[in-house]
mmCIF file of the N, C-alpha and C atoms, coordinates in Angstrom:
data_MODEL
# 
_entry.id   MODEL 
# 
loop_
_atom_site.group_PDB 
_atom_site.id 
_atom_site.type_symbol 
_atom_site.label_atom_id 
_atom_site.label_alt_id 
_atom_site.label_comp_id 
_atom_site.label_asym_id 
_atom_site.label_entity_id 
_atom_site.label_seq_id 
_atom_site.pdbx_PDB_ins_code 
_atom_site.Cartn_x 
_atom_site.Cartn_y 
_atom_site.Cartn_z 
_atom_site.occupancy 
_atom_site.B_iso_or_equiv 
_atom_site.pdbx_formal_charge 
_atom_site.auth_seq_id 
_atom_site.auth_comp_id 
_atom_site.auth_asym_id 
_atom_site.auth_atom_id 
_atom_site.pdbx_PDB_model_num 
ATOM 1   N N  . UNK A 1 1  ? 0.848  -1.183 0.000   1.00 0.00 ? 1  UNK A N  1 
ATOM 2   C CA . UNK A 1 1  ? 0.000  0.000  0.000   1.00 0.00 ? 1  UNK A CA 1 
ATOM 3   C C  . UNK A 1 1  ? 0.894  1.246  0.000   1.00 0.00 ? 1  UNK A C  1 
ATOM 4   N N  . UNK A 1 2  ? 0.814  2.386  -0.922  1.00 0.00 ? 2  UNK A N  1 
ATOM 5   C CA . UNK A 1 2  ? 1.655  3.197  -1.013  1.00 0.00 ? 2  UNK A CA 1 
ATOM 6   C C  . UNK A 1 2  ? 0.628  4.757  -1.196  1.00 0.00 ? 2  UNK A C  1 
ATOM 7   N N  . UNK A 1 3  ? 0.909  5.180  -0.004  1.00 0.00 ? 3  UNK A N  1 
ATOM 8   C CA . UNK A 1 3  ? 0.116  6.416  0.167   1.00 0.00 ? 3  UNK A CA 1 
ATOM 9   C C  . UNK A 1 3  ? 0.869  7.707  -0.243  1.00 0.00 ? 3  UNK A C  1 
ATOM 10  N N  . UNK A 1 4  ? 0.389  8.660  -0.855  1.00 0.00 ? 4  UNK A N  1 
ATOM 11  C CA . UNK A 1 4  ? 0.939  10.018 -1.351  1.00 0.00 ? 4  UNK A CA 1 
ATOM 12  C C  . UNK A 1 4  ? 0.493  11.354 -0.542  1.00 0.00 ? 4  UNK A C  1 
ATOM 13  N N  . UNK A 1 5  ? 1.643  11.469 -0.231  1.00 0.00 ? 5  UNK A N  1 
ATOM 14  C CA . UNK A 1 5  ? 1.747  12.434 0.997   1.00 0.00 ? 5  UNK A CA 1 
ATOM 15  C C  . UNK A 1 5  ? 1.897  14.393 0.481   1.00 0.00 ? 5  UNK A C  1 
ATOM 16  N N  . UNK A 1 6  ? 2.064  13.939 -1.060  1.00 0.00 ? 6  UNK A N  1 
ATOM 17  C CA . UNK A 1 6  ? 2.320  15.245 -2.051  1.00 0.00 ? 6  UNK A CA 1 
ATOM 18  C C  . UNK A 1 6  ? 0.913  15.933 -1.570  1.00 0.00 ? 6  UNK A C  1 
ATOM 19  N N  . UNK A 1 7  ? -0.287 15.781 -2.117  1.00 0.00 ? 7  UNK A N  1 
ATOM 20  C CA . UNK A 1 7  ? -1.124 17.303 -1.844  1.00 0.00 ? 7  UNK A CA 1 
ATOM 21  C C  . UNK A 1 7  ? -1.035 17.772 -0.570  1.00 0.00 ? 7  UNK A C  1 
ATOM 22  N N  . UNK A 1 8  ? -0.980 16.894 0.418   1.00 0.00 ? 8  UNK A N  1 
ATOM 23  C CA . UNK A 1 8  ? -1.153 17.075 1.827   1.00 0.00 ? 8  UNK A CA 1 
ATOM 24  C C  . UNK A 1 8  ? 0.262  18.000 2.299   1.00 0.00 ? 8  UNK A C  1 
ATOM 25  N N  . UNK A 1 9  ? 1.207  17.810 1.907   1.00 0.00 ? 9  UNK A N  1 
ATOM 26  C CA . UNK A 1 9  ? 2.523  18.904 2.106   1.00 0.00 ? 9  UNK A CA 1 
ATOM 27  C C  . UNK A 1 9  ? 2.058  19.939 0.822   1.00 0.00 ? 9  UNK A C  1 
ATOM 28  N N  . UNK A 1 10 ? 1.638  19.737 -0.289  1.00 0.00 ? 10 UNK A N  1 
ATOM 29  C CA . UNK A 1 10 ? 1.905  20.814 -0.896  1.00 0.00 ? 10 UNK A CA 1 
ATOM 30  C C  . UNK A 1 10 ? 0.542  21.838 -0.397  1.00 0.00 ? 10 UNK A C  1 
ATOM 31  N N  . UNK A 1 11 ? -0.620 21.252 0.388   1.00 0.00 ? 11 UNK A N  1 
ATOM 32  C CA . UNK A 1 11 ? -1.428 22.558 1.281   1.00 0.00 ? 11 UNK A CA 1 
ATOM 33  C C  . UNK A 1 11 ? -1.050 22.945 2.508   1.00 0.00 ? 11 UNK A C  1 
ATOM 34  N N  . UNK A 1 12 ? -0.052 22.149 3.083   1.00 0.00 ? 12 UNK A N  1 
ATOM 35  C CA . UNK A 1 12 ? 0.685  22.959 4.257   1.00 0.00 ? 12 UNK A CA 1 
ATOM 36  C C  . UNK A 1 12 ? 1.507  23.761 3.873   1.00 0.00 ? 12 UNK A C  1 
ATOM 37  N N  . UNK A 1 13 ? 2.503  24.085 2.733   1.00 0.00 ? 13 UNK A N  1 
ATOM 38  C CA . UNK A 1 13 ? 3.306  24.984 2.297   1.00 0.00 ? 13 UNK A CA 1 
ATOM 39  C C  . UNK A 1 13 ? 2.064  26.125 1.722   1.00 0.00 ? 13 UNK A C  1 
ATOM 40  N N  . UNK A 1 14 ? 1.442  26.075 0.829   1.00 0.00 ? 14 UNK A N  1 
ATOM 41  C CA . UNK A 1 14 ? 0.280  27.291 0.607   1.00 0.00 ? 14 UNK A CA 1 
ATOM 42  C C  . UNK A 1 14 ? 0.130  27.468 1.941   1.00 0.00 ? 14 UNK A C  1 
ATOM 43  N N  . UNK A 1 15 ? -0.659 27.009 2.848   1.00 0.00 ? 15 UNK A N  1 
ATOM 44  C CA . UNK A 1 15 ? -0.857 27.421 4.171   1.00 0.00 ? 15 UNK A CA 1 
ATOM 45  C C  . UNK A 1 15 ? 0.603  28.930 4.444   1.00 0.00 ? 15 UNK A C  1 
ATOM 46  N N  . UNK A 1 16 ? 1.456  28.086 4.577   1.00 0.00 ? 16 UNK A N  1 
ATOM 47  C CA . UNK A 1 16 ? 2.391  28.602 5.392   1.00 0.00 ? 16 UNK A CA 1 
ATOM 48  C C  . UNK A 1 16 ? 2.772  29.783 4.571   1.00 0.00 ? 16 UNK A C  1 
ATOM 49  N N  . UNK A 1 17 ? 2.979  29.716 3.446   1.00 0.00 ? 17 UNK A N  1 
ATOM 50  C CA . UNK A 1 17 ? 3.453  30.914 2.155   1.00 0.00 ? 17 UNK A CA 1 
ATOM 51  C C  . UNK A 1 17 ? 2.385  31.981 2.439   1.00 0.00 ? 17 UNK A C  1 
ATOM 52  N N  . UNK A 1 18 ? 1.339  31.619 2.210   1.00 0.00 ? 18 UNK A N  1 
ATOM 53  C CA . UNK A 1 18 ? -0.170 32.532 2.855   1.00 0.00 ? 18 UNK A CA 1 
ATOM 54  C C  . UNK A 1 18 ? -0.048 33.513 3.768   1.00 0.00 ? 18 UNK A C  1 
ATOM 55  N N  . UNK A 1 19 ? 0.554  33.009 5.278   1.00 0.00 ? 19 UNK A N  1 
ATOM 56  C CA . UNK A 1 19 ? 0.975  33.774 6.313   1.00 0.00 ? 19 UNK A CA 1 
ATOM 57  C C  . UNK A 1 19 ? 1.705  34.691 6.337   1.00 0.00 ? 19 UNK A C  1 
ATOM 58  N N  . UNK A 1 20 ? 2.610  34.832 5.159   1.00 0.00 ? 20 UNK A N  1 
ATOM 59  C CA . UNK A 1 20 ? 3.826  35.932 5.371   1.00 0.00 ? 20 UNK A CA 1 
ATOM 60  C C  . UNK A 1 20 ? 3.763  36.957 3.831   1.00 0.00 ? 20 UNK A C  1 
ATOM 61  N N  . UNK A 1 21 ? 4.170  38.084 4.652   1.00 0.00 ? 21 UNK A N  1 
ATOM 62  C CA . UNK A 1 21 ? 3.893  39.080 3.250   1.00 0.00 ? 21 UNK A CA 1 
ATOM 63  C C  . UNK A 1 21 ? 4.656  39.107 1.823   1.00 0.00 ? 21 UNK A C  1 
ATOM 64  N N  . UNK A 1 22 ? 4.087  39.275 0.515   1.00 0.00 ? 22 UNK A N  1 
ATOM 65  C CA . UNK A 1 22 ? 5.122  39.505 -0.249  1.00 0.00 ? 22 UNK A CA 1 
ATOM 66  C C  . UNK A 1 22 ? 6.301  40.234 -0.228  1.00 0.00 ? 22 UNK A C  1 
ATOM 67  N N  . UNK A 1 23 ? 7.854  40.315 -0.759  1.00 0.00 ? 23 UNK A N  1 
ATOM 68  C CA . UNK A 1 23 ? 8.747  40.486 0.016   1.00 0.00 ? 23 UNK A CA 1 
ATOM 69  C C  . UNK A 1 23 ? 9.452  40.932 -1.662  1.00 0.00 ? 23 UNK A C  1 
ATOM 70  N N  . UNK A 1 24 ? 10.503 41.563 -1.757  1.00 0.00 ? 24 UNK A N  1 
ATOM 71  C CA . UNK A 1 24 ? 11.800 41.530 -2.898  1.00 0.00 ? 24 UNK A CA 1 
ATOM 72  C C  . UNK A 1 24 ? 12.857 40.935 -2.051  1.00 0.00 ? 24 UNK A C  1 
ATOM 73  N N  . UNK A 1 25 ? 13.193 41.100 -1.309  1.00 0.00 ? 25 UNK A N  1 
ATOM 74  C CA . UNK A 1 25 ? 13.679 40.353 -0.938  1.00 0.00 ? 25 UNK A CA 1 
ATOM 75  C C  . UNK A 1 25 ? 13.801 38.954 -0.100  1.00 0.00 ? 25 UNK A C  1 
ATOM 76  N N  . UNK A 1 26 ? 15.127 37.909 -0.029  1.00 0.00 ? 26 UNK A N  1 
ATOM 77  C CA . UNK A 1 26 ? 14.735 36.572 0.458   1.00 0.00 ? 26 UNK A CA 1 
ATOM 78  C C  . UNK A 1 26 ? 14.252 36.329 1.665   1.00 0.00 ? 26 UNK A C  1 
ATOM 79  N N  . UNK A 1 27 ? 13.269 35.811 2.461   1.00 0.00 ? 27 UNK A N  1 
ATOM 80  C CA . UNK A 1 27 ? 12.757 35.995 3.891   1.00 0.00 ? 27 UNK A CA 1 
ATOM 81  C C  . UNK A 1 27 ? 13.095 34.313 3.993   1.00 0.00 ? 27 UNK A C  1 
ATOM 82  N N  . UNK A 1 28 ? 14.264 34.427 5.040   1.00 0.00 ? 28 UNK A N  1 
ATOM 83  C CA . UNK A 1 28 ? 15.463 33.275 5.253   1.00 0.00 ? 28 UNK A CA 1 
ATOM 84  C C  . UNK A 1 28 ? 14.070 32.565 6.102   1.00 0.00 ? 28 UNK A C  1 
ATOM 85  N N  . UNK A 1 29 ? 13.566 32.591 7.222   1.00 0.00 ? 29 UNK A N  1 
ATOM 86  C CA . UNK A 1 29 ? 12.608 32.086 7.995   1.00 0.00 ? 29 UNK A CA 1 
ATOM 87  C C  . UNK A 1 29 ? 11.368 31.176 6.794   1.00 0.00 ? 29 UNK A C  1 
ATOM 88  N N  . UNK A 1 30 ? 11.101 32.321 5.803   1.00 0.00 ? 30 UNK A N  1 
ATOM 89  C CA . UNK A 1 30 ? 10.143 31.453 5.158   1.00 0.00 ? 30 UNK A CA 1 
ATOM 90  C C  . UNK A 1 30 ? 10.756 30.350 4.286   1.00 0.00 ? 30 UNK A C  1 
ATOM 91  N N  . UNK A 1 31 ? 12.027 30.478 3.743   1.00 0.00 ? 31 UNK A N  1 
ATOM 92  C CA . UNK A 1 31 ? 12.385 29.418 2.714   1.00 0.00 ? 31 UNK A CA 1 
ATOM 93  C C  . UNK A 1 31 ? 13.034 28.211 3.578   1.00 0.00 ? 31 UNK A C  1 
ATOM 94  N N  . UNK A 1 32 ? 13.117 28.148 4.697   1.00 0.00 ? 32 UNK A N  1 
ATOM 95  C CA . UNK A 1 32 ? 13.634 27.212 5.763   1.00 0.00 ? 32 UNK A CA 1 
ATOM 96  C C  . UNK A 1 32 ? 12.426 26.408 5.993   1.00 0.00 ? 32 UNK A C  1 
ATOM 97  N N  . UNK A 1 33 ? 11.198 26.836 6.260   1.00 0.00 ? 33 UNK A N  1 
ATOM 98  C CA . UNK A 1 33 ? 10.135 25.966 5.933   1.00 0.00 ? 33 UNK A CA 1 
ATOM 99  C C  . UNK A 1 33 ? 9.608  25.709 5.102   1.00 0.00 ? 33 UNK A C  1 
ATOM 100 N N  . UNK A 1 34 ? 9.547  26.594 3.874   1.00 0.00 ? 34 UNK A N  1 
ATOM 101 C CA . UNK A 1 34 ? 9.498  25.383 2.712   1.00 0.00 ? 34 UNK A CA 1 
ATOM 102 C C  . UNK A 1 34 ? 9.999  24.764 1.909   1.00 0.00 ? 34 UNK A C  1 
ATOM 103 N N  . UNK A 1 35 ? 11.292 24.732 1.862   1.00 0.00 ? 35 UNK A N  1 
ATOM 104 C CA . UNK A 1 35 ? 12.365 24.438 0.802   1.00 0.00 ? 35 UNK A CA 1 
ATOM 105 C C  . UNK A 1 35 ? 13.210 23.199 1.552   1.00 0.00 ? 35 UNK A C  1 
ATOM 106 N N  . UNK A 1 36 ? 13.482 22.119 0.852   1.00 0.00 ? 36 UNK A N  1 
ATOM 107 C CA . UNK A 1 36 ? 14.002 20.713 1.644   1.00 0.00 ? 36 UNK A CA 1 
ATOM 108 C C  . UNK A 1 36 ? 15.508 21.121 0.870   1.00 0.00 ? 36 UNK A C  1 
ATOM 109 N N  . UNK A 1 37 ? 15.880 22.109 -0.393  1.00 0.00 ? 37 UNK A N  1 
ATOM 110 C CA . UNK A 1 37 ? 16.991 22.016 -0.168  1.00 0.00 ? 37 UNK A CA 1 
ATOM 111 C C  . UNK A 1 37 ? 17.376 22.934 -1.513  1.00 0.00 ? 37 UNK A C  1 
ATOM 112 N N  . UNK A 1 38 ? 18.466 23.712 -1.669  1.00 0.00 ? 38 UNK A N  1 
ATOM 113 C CA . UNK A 1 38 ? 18.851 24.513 -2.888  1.00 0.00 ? 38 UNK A CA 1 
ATOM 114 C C  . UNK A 1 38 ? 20.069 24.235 -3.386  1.00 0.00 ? 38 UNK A C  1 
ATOM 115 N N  . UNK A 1 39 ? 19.964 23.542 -4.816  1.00 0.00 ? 39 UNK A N  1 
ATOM 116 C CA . UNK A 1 39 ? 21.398 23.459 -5.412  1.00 0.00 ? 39 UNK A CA 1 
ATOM 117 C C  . UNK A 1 39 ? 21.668 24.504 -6.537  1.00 0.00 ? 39 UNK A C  1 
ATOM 118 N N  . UNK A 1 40 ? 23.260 24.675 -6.522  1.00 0.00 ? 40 UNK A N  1 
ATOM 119 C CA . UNK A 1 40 ? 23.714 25.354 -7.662  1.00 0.00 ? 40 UNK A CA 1 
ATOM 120 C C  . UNK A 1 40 ? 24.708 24.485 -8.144  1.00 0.00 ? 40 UNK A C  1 
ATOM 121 N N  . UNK A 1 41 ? 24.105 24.201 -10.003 1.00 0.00 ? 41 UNK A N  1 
ATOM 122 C CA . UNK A 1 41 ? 24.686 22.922 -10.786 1.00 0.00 ? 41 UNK A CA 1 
ATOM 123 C C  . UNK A 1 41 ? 26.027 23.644 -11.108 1.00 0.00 ? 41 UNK A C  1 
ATOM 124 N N  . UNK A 1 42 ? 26.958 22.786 -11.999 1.00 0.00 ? 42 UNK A N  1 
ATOM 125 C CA . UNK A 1 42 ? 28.048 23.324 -12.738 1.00 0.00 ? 42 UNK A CA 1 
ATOM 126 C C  . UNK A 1 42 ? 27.390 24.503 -13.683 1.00 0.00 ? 42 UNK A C  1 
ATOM 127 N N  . UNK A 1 43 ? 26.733 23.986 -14.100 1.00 0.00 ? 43 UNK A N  1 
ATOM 128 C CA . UNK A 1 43 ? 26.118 24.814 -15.268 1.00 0.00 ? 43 UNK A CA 1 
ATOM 129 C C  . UNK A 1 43 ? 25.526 26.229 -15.029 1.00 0.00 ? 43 UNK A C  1 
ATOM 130 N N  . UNK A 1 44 ? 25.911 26.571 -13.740 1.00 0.00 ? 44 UNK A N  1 
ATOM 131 C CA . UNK A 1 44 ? 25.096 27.861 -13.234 1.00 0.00 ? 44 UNK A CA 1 
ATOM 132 C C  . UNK A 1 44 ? 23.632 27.750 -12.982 1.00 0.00 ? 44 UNK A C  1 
ATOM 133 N N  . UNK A 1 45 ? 22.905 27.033 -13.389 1.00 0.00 ? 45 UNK A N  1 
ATOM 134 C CA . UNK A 1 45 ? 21.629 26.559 -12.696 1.00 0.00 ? 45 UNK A CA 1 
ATOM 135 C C  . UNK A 1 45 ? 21.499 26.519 -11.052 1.00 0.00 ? 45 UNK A C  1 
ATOM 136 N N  . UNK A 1 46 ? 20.165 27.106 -11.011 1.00 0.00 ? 46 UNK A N  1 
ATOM 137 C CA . UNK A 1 46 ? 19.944 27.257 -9.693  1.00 0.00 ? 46 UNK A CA 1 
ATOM 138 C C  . UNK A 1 46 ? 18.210 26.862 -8.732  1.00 0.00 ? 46 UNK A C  1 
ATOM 139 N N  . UNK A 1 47 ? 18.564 25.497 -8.716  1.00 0.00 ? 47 UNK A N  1 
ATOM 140 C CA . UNK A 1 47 ? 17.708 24.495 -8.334  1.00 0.00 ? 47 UNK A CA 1 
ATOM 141 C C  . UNK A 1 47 ? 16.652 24.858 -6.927  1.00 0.00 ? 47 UNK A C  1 
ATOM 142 N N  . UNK A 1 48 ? 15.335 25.317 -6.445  1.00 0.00 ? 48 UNK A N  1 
ATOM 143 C CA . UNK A 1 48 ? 14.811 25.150 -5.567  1.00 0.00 ? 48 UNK A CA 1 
ATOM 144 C C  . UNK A 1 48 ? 14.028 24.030 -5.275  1.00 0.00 ? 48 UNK A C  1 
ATOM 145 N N  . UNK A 1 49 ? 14.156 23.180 -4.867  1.00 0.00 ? 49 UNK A N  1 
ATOM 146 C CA . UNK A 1 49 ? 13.707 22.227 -4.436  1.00 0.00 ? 49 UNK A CA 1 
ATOM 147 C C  . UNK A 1 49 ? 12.548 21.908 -3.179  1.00 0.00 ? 49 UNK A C  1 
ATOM 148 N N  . UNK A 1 50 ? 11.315 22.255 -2.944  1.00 0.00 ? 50 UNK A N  1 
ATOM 149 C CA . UNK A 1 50 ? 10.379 22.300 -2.280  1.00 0.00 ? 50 UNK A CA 1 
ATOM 150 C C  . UNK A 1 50 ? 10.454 21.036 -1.618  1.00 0.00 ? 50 UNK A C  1 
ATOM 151 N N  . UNK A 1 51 ? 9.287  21.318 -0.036  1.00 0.00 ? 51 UNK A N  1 
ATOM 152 C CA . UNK A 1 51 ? 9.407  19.630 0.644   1.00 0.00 ? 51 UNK A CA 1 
ATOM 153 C C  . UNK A 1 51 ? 8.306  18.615 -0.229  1.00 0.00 ? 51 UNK A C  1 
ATOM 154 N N  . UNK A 1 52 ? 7.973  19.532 -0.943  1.00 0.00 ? 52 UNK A N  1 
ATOM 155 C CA . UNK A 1 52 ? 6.728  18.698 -1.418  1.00 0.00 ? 52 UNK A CA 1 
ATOM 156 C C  . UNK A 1 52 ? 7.394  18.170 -3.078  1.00 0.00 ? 52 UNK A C  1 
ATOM 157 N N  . UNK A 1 53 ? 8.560  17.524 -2.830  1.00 0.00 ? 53 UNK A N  1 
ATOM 158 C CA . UNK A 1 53 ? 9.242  17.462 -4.258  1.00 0.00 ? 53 UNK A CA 1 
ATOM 159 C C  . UNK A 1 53 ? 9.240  18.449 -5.598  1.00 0.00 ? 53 UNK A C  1 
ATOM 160 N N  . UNK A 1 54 ? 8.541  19.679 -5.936  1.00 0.00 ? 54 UNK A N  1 
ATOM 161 C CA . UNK A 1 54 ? 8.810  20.462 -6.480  1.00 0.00 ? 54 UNK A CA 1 
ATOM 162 C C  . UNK A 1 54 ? 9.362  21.138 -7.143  1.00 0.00 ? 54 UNK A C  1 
ATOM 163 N N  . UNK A 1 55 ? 9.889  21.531 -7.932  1.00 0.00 ? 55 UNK A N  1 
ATOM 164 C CA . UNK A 1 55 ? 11.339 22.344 -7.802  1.00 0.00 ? 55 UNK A CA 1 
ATOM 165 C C  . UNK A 1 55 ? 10.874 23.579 -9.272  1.00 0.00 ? 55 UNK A C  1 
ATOM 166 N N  . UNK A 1 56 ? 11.845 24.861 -8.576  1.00 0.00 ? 56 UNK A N  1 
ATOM 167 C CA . UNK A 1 56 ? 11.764 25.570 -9.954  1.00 0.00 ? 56 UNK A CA 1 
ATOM 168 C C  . UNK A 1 56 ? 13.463 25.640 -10.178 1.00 0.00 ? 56 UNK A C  1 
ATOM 169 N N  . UNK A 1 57 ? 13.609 26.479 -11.292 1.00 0.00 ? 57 UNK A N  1 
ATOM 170 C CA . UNK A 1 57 ? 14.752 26.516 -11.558 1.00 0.00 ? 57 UNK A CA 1 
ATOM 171 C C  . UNK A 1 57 ? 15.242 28.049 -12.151 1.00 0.00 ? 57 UNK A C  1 
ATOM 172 N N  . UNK A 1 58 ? 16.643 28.044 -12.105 1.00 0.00 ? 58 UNK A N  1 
ATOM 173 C CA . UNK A 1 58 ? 16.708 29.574 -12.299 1.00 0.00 ? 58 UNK A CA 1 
ATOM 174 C C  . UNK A 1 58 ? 17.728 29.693 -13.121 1.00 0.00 ? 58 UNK A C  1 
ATOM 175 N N  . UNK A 1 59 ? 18.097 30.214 -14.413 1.00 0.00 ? 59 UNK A N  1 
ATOM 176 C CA . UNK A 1 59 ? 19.735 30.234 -15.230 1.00 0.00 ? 59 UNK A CA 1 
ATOM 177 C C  . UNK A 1 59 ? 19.468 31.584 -15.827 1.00 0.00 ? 59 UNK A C  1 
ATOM 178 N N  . UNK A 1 60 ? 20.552 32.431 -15.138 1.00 0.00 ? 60 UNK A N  1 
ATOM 179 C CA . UNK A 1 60 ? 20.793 33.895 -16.099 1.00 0.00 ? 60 UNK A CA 1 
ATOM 180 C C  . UNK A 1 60 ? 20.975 33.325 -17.654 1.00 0.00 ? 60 UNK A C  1 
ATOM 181 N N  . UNK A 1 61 ? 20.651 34.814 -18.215 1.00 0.00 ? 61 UNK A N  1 
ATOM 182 C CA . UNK A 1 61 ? 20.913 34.556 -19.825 1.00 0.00 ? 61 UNK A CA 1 
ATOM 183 C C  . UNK A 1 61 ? 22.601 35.092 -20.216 1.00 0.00 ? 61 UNK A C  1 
ATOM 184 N N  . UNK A 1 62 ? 22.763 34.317 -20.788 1.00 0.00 ? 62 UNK A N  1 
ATOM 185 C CA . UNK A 1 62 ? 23.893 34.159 -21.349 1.00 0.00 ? 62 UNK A CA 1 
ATOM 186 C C  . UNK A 1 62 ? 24.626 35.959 -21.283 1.00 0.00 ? 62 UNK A C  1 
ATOM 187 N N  . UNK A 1 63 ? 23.985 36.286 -21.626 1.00 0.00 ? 63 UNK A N  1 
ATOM 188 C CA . UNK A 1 63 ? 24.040 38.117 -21.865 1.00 0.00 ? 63 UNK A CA 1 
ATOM 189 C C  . UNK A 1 63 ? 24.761 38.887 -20.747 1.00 0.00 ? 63 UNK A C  1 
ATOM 190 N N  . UNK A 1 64 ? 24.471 38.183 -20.065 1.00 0.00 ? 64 UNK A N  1 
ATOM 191 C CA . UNK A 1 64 ? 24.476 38.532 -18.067 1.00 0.00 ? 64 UNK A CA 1 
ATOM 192 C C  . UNK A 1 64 ? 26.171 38.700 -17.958 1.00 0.00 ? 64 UNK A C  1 
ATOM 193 N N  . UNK A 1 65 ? 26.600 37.674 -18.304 1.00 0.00 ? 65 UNK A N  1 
ATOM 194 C CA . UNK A 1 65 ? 27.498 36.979 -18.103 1.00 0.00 ? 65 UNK A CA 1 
ATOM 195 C C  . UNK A 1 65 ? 28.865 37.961 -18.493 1.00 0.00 ? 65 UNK A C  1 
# 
């Protein structure tokens, strides 16, 4: 029997994101509860990884550089 625990974390993170104001800048307290972990690849990629398996991703444009 294999139960999925994904919607049930991904409405406690809405929950919790809900509570705190929009921001420009990073609010260290909020990404500590929802983020299980952040990598930066070789490739300059920049991985957020949610507890609820998730992830977005982030790569400047070449231009940047």
């Amino acid at each position: 029997c294999t139960f999925d625990m994904t919607p049930y974390i991904t409405a406690e993170l809405k929950a919790t994101v809900k509570r705190y104001e929009p921001s420009d800048t990073v609010n260290m307290e909020l990404l500590k509860l929802i983020a299980d972990r952040i990598v930066v690849g070789a490739d300059k990629k920049i991985f957020v990884i949610f507890k609820n398996g998730k992830r977005i991703t982030y790569k400047e444009n070449d231009a940047d550089e």
